[in-house]
PyMOL Python script that loads the backbone (N, CA, C, O; Angstrom):
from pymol import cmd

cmd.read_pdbstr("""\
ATOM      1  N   UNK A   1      14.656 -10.114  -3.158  1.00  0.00           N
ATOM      2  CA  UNK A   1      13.707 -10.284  -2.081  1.00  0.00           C
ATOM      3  C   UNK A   1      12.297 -10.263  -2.666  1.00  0.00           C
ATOM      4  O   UNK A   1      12.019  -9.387  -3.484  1.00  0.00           O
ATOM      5  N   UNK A   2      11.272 -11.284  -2.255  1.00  0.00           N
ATOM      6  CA  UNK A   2       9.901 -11.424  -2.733  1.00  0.00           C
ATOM      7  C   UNK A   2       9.410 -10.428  -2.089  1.00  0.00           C
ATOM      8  O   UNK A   2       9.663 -10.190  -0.908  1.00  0.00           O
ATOM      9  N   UNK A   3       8.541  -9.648  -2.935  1.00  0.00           N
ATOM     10  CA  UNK A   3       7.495  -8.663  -2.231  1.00  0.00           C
ATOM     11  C   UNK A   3       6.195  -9.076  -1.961  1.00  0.00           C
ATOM     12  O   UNK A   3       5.356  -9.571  -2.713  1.00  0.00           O
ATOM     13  N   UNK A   4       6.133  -8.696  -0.330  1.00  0.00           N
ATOM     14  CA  UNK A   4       5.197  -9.037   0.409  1.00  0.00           C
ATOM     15  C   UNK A   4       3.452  -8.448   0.110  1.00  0.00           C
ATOM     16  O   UNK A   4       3.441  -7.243  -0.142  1.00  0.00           O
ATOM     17  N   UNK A   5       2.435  -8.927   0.106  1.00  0.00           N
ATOM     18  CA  UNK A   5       1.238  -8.400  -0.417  1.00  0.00           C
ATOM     19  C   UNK A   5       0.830  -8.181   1.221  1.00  0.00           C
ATOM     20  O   UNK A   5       0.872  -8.881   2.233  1.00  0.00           O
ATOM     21  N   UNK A   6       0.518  -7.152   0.971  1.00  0.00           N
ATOM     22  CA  UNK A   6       0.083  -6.173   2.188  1.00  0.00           C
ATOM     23  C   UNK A   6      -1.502  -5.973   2.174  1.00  0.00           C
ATOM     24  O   UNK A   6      -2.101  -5.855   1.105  1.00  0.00           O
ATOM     25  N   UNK A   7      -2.163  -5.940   3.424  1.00  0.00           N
ATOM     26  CA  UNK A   7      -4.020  -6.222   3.338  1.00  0.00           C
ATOM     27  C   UNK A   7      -4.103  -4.596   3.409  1.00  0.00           C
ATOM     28  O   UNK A   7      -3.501  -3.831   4.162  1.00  0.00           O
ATOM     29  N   UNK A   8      -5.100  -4.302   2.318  1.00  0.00           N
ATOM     30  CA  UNK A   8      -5.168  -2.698   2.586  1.00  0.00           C
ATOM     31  C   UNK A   8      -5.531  -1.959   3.753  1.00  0.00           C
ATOM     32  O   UNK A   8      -5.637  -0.736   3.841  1.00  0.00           O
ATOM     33  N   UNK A   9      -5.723  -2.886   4.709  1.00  0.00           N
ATOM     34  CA  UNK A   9      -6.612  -2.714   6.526  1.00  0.00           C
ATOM     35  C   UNK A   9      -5.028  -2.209   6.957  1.00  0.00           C
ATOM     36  O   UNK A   9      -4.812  -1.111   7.470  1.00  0.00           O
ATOM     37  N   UNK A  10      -4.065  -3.120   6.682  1.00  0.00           N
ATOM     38  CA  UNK A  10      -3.041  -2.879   7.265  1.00  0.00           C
ATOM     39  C   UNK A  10      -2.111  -1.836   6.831  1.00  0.00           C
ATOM     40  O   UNK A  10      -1.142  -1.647   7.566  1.00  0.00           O
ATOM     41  N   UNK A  11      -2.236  -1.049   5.667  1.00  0.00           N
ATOM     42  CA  UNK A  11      -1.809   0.151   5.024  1.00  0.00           C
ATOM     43  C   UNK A  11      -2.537   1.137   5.679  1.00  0.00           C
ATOM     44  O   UNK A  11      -2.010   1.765   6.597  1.00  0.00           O
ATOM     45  N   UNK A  12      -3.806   1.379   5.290  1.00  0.00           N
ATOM     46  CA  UNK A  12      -4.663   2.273   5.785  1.00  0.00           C
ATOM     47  C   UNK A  12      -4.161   2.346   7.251  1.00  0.00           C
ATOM     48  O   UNK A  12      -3.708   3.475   7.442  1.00  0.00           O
ATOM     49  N   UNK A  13      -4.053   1.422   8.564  1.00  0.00           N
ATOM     50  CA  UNK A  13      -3.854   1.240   9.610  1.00  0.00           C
ATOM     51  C   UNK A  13      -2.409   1.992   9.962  1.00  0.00           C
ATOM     52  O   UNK A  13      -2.279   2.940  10.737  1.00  0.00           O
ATOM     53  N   UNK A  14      -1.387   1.353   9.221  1.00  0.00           N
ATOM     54  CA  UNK A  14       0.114   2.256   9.563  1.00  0.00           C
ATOM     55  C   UNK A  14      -0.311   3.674   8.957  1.00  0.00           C
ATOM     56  O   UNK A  14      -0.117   4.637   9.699  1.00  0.00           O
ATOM     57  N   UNK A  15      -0.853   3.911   7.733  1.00  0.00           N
ATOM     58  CA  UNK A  15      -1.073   5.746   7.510  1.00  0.00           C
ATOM     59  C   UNK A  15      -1.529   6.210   8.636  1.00  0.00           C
ATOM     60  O   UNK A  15      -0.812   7.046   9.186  1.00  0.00           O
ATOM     61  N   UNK A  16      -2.730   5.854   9.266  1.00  0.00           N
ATOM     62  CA  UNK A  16      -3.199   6.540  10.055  1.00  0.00           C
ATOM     63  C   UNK A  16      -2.751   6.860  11.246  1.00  0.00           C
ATOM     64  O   UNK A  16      -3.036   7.888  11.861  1.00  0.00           O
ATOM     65  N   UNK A  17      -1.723   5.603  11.760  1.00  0.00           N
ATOM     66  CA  UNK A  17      -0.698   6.301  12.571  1.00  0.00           C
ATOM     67  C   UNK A  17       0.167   7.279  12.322  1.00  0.00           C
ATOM     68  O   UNK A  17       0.647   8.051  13.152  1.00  0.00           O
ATOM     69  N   UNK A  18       0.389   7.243  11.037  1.00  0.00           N
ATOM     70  CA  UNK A  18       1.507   8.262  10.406  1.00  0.00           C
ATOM     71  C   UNK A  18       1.152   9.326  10.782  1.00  0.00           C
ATOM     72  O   UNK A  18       1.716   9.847  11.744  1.00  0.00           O
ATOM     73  N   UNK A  19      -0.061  10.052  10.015  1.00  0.00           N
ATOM     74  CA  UNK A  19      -1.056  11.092  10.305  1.00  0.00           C
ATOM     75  C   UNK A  19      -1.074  11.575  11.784  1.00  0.00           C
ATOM     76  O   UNK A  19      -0.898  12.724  12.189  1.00  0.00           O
ATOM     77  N   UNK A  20      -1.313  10.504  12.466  1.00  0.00           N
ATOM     78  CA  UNK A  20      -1.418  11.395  14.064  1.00  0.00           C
ATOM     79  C   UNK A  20       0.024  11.379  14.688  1.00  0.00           C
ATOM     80  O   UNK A  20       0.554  11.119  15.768  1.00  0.00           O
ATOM     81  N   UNK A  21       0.337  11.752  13.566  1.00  0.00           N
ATOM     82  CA  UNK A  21       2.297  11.936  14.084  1.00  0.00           C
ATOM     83  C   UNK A  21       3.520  10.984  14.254  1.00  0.00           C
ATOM     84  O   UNK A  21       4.724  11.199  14.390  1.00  0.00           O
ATOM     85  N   UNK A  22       2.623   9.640  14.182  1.00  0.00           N
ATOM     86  CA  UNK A  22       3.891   8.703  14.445  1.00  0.00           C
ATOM     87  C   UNK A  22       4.802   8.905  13.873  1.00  0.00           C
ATOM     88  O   UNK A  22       4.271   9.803  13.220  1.00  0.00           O
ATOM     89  N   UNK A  23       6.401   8.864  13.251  1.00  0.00           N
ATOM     90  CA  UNK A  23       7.238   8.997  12.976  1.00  0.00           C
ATOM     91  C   UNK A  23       7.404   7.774  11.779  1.00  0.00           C
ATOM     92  O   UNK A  23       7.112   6.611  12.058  1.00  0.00           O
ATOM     93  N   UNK A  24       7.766   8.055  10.790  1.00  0.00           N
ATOM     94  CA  UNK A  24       7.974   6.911   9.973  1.00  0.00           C
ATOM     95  C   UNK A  24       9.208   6.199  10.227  1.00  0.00           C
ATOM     96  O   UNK A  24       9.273   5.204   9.504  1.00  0.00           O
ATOM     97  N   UNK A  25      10.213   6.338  10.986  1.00  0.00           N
ATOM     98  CA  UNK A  25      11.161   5.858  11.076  1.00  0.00           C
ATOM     99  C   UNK A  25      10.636   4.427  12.516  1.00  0.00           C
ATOM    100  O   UNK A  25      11.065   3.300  12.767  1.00  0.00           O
ATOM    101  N   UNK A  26       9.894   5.024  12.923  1.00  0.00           N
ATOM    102  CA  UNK A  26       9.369   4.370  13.992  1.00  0.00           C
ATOM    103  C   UNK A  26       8.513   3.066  13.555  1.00  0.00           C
ATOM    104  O   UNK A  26       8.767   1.868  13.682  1.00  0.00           O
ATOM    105  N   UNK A  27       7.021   3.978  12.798  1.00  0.00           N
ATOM    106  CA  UNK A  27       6.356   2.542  12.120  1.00  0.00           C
ATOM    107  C   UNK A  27       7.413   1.618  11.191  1.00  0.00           C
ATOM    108  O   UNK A  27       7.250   0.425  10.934  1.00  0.00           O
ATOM    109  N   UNK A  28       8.328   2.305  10.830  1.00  0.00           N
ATOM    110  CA  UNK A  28       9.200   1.292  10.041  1.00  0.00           C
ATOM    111  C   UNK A  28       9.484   0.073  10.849  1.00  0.00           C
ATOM    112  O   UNK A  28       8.849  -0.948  10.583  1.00  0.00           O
ATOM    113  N   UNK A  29      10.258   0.065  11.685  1.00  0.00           N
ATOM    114  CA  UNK A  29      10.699  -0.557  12.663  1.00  0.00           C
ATOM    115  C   UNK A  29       9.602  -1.985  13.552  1.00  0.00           C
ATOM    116  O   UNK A  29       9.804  -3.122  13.979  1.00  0.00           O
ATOM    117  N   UNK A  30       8.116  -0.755  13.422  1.00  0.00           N
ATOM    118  CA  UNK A  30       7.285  -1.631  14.234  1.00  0.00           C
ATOM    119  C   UNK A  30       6.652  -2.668  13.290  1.00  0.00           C
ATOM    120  O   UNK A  30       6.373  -3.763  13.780  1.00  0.00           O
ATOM    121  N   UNK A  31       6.405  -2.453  12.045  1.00  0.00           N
ATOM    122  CA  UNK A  31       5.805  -2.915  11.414  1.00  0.00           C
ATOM    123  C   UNK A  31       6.568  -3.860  10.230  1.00  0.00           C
ATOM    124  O   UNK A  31       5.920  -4.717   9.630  1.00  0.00           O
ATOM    125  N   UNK A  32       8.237  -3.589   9.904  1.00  0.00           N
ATOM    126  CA  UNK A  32       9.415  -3.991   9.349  1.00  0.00           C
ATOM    127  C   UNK A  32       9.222  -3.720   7.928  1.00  0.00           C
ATOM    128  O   UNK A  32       9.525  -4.688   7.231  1.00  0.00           O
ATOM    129  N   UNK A  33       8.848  -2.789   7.346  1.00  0.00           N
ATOM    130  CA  UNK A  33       8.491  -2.214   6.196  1.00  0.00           C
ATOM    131  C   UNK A  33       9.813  -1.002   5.738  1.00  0.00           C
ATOM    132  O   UNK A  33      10.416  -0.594   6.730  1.00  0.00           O
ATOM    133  N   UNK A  34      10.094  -0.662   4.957  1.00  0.00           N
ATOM    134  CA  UNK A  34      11.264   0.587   4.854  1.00  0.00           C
ATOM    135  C   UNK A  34      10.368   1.316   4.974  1.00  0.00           C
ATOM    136  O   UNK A  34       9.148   1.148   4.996  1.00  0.00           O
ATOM    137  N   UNK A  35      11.260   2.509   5.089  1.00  0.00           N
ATOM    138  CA  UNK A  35      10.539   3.956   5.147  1.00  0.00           C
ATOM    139  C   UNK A  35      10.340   3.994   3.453  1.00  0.00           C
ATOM    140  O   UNK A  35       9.356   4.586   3.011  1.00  0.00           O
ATOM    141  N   UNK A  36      11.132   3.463   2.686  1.00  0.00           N
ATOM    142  CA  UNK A  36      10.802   4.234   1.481  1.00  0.00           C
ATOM    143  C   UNK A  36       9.193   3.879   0.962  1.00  0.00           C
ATOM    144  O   UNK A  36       8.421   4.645   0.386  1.00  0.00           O
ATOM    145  N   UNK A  37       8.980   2.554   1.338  1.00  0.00           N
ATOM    146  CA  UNK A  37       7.686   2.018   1.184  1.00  0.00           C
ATOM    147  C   UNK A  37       6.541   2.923   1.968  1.00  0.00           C
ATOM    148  O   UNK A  37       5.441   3.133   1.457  1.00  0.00           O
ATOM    149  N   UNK A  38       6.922   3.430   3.259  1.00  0.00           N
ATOM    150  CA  UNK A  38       5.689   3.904   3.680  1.00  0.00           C
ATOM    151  C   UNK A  38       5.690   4.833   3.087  1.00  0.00           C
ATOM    152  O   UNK A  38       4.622   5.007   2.501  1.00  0.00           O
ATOM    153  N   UNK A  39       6.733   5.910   2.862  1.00  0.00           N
ATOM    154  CA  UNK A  39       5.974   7.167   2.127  1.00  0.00           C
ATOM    155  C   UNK A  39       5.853   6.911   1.224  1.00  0.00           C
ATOM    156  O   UNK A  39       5.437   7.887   0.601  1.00  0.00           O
ATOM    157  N   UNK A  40       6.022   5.611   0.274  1.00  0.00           N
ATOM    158  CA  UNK A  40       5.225   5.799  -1.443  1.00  0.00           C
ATOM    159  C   UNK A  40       4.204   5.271  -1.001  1.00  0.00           C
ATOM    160  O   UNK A  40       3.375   5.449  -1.894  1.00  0.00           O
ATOM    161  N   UNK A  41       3.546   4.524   0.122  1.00  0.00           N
ATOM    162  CA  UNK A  41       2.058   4.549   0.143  1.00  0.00           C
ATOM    163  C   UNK A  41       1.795   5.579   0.569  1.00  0.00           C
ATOM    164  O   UNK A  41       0.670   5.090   0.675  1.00  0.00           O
ATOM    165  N   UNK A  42       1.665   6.802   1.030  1.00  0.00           N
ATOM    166  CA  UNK A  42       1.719   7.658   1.997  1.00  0.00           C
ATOM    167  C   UNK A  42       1.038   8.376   0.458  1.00  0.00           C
ATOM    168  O   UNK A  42      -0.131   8.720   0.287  1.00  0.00           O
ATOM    169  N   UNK A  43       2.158   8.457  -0.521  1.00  0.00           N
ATOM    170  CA  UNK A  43       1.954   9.410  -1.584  1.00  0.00           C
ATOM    171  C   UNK A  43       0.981   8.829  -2.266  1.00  0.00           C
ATOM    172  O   UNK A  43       0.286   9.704  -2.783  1.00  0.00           O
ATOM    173  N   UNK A  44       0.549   7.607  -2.546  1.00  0.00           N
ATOM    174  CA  UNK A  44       0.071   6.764  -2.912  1.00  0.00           C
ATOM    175  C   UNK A  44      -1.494   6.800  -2.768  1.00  0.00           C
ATOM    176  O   UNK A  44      -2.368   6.970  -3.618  1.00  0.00           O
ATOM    177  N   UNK A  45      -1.564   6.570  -1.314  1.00  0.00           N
ATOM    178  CA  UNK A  45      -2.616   5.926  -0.806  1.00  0.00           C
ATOM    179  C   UNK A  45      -3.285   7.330   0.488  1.00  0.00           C
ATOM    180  O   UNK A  45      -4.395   7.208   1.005  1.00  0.00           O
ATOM    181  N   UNK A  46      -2.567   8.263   0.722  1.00  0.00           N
ATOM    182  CA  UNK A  46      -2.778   9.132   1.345  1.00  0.00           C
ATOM    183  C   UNK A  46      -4.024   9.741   1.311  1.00  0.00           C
ATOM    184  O   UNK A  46      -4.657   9.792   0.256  1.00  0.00           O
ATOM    185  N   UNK A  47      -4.430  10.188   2.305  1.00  0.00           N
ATOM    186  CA  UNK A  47      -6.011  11.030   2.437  1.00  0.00           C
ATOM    187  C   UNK A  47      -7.195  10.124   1.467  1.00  0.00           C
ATOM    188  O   UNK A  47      -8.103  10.736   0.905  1.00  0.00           O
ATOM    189  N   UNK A  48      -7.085   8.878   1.371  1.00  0.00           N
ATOM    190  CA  UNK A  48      -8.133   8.175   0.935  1.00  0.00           C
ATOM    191  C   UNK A  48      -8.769   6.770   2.167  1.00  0.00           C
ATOM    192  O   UNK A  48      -8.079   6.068   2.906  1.00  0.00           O
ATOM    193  N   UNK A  49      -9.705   6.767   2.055  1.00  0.00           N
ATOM    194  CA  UNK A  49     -10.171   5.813   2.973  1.00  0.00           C
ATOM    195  C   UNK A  49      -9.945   4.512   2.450  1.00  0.00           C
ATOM    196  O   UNK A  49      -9.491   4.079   1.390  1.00  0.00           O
ATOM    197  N   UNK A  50     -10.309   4.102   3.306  1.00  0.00           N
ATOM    198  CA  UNK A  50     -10.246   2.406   3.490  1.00  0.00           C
ATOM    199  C   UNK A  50     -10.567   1.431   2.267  1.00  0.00           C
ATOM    200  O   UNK A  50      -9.877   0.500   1.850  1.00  0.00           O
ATOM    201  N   UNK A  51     -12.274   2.073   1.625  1.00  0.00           N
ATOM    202  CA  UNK A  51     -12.879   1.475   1.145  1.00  0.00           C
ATOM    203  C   UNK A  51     -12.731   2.246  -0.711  1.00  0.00           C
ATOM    204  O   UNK A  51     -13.418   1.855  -1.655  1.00  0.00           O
ATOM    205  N   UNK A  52     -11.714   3.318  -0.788  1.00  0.00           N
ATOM    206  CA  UNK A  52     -10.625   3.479  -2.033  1.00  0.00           C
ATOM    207  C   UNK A  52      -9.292   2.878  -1.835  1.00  0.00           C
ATOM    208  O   UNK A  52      -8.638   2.270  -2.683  1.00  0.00           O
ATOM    209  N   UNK A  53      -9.056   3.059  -0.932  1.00  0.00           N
ATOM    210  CA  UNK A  53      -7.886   1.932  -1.309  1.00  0.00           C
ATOM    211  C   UNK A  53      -7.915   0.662  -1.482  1.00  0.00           C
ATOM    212  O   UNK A  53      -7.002   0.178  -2.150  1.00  0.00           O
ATOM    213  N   UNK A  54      -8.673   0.016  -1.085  1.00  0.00           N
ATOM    214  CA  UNK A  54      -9.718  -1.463  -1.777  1.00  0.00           C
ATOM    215  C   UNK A  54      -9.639  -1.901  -3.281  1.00  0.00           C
ATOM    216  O   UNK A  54      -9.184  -2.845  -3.927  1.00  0.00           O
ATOM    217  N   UNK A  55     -10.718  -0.034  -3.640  1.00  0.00           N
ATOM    218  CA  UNK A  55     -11.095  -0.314  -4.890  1.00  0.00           C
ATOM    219  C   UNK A  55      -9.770   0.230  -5.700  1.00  0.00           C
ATOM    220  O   UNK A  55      -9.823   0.047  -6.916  1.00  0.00           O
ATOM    221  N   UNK A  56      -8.754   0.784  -5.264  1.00  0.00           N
ATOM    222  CA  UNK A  56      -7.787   0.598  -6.155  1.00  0.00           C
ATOM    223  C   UNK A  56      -6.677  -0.849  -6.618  1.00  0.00           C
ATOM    224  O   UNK A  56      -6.321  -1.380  -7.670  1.00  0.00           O
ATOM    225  N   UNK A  57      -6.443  -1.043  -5.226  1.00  0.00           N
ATOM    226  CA  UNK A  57      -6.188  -2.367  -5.022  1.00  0.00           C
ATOM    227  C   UNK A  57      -6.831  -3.411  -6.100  1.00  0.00           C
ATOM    228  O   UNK A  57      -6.055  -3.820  -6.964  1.00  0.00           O
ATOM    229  N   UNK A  58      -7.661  -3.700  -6.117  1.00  0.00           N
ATOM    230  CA  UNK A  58      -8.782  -4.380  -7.088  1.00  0.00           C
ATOM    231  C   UNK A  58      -8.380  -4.099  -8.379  1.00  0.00           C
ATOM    232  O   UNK A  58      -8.089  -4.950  -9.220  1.00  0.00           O
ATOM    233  N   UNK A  59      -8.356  -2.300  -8.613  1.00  0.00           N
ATOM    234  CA  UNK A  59      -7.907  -2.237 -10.018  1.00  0.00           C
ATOM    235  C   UNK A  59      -6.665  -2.522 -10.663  1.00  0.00           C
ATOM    236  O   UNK A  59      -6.357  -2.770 -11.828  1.00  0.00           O
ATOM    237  N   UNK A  60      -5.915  -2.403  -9.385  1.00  0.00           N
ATOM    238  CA  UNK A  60      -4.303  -2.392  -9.937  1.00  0.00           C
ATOM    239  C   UNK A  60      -4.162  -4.291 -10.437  1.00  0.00           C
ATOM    240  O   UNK A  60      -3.444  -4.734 -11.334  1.00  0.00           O
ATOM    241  N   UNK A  61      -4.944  -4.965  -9.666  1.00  0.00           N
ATOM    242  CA  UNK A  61      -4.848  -6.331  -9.556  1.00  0.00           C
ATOM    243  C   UNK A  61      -5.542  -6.676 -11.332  1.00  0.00           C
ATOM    244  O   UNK A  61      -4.864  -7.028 -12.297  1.00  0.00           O
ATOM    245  N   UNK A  62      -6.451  -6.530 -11.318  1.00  0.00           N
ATOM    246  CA  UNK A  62      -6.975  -6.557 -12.315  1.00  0.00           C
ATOM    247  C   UNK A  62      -6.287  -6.014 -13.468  1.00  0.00           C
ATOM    248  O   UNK A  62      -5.999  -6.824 -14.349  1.00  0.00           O
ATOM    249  N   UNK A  63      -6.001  -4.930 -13.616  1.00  0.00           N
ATOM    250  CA  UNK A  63      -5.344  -4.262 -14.363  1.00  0.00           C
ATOM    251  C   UNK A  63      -3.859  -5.112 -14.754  1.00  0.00           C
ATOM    252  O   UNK A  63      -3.383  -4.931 -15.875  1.00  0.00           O
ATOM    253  N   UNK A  64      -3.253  -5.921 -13.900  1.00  0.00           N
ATOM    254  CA  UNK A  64      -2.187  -6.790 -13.756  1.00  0.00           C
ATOM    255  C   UNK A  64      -2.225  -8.117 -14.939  1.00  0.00           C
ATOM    256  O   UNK A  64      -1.562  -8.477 -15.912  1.00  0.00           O
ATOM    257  N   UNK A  65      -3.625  -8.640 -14.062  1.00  0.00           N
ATOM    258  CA  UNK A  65      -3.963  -9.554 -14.778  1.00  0.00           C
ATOM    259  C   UNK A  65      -4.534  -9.365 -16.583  1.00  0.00           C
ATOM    260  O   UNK A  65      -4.153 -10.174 -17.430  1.00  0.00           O
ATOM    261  N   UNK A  66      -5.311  -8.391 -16.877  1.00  0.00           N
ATOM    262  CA  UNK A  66      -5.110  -7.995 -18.562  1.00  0.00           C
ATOM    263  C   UNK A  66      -3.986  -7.867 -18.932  1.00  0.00           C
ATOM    264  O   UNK A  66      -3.851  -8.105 -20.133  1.00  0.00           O
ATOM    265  N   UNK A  67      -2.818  -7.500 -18.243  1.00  0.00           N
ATOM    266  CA  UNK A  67      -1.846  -7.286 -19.024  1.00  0.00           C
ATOM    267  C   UNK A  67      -1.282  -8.548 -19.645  1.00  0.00           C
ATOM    268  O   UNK A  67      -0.863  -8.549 -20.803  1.00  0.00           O
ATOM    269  N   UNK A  68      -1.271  -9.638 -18.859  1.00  0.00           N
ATOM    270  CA  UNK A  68      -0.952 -10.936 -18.962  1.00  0.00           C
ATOM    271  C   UNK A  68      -1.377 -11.622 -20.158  1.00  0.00           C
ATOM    272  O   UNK A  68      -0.863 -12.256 -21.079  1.00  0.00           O
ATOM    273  N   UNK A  69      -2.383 -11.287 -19.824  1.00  0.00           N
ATOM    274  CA  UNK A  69      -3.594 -12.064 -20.683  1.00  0.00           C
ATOM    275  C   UNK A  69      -3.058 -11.359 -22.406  1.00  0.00           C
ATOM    276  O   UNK A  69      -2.962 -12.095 -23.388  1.00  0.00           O
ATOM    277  N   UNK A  70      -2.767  -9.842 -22.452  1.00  0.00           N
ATOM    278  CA  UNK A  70      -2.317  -9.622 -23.590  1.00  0.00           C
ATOM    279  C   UNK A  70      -1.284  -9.656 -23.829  1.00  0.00           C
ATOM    280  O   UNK A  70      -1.062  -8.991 -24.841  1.00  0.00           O
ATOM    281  N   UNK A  71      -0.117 -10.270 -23.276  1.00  0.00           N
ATOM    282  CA  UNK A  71       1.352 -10.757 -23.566  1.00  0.00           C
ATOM    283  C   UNK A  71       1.165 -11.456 -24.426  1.00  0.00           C
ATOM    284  O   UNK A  71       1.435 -11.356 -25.623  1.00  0.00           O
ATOM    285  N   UNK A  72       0.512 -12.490 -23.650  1.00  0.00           N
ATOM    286  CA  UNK A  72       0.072 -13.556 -24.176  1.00  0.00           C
ATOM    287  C   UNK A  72      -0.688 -14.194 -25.513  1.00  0.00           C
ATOM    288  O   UNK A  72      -0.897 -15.318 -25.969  1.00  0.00           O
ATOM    289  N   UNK A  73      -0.944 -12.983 -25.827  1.00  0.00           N
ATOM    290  CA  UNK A  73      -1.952 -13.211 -26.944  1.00  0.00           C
ATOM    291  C   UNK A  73      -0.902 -13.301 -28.798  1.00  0.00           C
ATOM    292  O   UNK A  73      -1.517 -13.480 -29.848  1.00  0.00           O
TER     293      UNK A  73
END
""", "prot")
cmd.dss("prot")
cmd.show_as("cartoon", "prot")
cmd.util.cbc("prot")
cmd.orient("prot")
């Protein structure tokens, strides 16, 4: 199965339901994500705002792309 790239609006958005109690079994369902995925963002991405999870996002991407670049070399 291809893994889906997720907008960090929309991570940040299901945590924060999480947080005010939603049930992960629930956002699973609403959003069609596993549970195992939400809690590794959860662990992941937890108690950081919007605009760090961005800039991690960014790094991990980046960080992706050097690697490439030094396979390659």
């Amino acid at each position: 199965m291809a893994k889906k790239r997720v907008e960090e609006t929309k991570i940040f958005q299901i945590l924060k339901e999480a947080e005010s109690g939603v049930p992960m079994k629930e956002l699973s369902r609403k959003y069609g994500f596993t549970e195992q995925t939400l809690y590794r963002w959860r662990n992941q991405y937890g108690g950081l705002e919007l605009s760090d999870i961005q800039k991690m996002k960014e790094l991990e991407r980046e960080n992706s792309e050097l690697k490439k670049i030094v396979a390659n070399m």
